[in-house]
N, C-alpha and C positions, 0 to 999 in steps of 0.2 A: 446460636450463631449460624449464620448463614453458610451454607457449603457450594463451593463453586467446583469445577473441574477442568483442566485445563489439559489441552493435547500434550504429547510428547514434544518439548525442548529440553533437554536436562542443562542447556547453560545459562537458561532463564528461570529457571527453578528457583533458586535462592530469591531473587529482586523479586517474581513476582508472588511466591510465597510473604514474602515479608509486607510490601506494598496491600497486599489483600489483607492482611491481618491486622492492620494501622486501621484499616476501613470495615474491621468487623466482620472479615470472612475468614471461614477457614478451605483453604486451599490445599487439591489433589494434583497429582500430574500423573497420570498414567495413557496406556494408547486407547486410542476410543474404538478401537475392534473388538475390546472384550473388556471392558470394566460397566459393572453396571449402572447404565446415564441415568435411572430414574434414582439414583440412591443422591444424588444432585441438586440444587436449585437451577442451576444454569449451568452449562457447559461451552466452552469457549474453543475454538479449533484457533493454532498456531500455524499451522501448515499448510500448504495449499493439498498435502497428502489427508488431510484431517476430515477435510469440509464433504466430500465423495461418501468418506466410510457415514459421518451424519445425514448425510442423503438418501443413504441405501438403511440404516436404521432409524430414520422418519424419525428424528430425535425431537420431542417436541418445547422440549428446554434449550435451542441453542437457536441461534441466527446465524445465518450463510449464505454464501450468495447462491447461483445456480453454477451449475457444470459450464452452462454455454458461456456467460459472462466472465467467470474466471479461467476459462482457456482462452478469451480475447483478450484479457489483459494481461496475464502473462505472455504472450507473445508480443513483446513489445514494439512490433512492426505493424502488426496485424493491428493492437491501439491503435497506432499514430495515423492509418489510415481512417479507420473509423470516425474517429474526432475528427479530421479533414475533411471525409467527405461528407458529415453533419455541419459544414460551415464552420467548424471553430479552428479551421489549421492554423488561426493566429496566434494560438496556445501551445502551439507543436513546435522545433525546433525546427526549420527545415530537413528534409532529407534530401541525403545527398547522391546523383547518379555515379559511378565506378568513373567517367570522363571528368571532371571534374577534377579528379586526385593529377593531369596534367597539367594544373594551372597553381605554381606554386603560393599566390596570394589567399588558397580556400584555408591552407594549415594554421592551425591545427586543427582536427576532424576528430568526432570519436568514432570508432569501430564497436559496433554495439552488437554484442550475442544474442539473439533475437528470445530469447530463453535461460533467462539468467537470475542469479540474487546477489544481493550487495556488491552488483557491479566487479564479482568473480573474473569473469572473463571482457569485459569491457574495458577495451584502453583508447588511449590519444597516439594519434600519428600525426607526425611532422614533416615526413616524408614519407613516399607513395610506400605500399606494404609490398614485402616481398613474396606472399604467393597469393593466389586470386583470391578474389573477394567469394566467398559463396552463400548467393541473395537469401538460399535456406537455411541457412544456420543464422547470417550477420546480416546489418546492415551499416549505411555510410549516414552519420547525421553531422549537424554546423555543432561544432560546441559554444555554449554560452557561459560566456567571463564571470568573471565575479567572485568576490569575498564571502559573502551573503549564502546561504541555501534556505531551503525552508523546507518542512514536510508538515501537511496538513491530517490528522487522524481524524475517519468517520465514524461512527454507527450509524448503519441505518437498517430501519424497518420497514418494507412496505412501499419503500421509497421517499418515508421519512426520516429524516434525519434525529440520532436521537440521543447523540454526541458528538461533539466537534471540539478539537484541541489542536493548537498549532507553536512550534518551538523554530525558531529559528540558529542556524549554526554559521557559527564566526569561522570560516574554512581556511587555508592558506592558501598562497598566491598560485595561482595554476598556471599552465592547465593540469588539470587532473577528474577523477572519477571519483566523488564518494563512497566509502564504499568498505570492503574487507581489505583494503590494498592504502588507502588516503580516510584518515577521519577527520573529525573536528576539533580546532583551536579551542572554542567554546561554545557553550550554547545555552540557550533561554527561552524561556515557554512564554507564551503572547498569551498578555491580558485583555479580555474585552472582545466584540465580537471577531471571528475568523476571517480575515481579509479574502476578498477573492470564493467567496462562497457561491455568489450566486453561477459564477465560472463554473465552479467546481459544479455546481446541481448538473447544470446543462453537460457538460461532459458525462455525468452519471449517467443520464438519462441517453445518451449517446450511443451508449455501450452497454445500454441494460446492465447495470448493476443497481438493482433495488432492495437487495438485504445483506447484511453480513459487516465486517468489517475491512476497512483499506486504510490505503497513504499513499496520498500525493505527494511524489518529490518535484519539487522547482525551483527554479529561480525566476526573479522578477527585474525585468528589464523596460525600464519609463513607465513601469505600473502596470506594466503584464506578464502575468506568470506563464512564465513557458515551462511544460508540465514536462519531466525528463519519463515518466512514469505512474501508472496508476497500479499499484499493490495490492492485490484482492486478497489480502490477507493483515493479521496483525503485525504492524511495523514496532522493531526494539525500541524505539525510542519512549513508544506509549507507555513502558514498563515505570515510567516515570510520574504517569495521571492515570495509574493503574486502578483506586478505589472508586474515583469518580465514572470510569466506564464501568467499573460492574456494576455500580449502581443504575446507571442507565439503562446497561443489557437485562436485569433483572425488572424493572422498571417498561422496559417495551415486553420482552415477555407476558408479564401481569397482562400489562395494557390487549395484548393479543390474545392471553386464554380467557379475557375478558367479553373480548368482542365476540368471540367462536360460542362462548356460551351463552353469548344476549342471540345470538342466530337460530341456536339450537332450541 
């Protein structure tokens, strides 16, 4: 049996122990600062704390993005320009200036922590906020309507893709923030190929993200996904097509100590 390792979550431990073991792996979860990665087939970072410590131990079992790429998208400002100024800000929500919040037809707006997860500190204002906006910490973005959300999971290698899964969730009336605060009525993983792919490439390539795992949150409005977010990390929901990605991950690995060894 194959043996995977997976970073420190202990509240995903259960799902993705069990999901791995349906699929023929047996699954660890310890911190990856000190367990030993070569006793491993593959090793998987859950954290954006994870991916640094596999960088500075040249793990050659695991895929990750770089340092630079995943400090641009976590900063979820810093994305939203990026993707803009690469031509695609038709993907982006607009952003909103601090004057703006005097014109009561903009509400609702979201107030976005420029540095956040599952939408922890991200809320909706209706009316103007009561202490200043501060452009380093937040920002002011349009919020976009809708029932509907979607998140798109990657792997990629190389800056190949070398899994893609996408579930759409059935949300309540908003507005509101998906998130730790608002979850989902229901939801359902898409058959067939991944709508909105060739989007997605071009953003990747935008912001330099060509190894590791993400997720695209969005919604789609007349058939274009306005992207709330790009995740440079493993998204919970994937816990769901958990054997199929480690197949994959194990799978671009091979493929890569493959090629390193036709070089050598």
């Amino acid at each position: 049996m194959k043996r995977v390792l997976f970073g420190m979550r202990a509240e995903w431990e259960a799902r993705l122990s069990e999901g791995a073991a349906r699929a023929g792996w047996a699954a660890t979860m310890a911190p990856l600062d000190t367990v030993d990665l070569a006793a491993f087939d593959i090793v998987v970072p859950l954290t954006l704390h994870d991916q640094p410590i596999l960088e500075r131990r040249a793990a050659p079992n695991a895929l990750f993005t770089s340092a630079s790429a995943q400090a641009l998208c976590h900063d979820k400002y810093a994305f939203n320009r990026a993707v803009t100024e690469a031509g695609l800000g038709a993907h982006i929500p607009p952003m909103l200036a601090p004057p703006i919040l005097d014109a009561p037809s903009a509400y609702p707006v979201i107030l976005k922590r420029r540095r956040d997860a599952w939408g922890e500190h991200s809320r909706i204002l209706t009316a103007p906020p009561e202490l200043p906006i501060d452009p380093m910490e937040e920002f002011l973005q349009c919020y976009v309507p809708g029932v509907e959300e979607w998140a798109t999971h990657l792997l990629l290698r190389g800056g190949e893709i070398l899994f893609e899964a996408t579930i759409r969730y059935d949300m309540p009336p908003g507005p509101h923030v998906k998130g730790m605060h608002v979850g989902e009525i229901a939801s359902e993983w898409m058959v067939g190929p991944v709508p909105h792919l060739a989007c997605f490439r071009r953003i990747l390539r935008a912001v330099g993200f060509t190894d590791g795992t993400c997720c695209f949150d969005y919604r789609v409005r007349d058939g274009v996904p306005l992207v709330f977010e790009l995740n440079p990390r493993l998204g919970g929901s994937l816990m769901g097509r958990v054997g199929p990605y480690l197949s994959a991950y194990h799978a671009g690995l091979e493929r890569r100590h493959a090629a390193l060894h036709y070089q050598t």
